[in-house]
N, C-alpha and C positions, 0 to 999 in steps of 0.2 A: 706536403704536410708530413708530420713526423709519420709513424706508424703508432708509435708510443699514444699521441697526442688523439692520432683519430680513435684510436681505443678508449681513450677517458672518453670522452667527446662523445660518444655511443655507447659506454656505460652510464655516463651522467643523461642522455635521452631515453635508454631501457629503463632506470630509475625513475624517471618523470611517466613513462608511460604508464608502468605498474600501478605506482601512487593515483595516477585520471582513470584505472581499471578499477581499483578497489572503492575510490570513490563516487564511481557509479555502479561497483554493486550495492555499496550499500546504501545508496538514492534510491534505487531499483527494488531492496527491500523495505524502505517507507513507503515507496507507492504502491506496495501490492495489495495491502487490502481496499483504499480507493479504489484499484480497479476492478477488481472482486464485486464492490457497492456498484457501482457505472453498469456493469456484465448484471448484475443481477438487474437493476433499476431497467434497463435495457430491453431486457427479454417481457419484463414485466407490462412495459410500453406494447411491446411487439403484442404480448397477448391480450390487452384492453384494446387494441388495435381492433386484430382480427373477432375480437367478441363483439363490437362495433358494427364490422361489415353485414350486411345480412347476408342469410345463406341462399347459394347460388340454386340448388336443388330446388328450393321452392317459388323462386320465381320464374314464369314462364319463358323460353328457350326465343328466342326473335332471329329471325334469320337476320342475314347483315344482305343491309342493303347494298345495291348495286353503288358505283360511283355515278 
């Protein structure tokens, strides 16, 4: 292959890459505040969770049975 030829041929694929880089920044900037709500909603879970469990301090201590 030329030299010539393999240079276009790799500027026209660094132009393709660029253009699928910048279009997933900015996919990347519409999904940020989704993710934000999910992280928040998230955590929110985690602690009706654990206000759920009852607490371990006041239930009495059981040894673990043998097998």
């Amino acid at each position: 292959m030329h030299p010539h030829t393999h240079l276009q041929l790799h500027r026209i694929r660094s132009a393709e890459l660029r253009r699928q880089a910048a279009d997933f920044r900015l996919a990347a900037l519409c999904r940020a505040p989704r993710a934000d709500l999910r992280t928040q909603l998230g955590w929110t879970m985690v602690e009706l969770g654990l206000r759920l469990i009852p607490d371990r301090s006041a239930m009495p201590s059981r040894a673990p049975r043998p097998a």
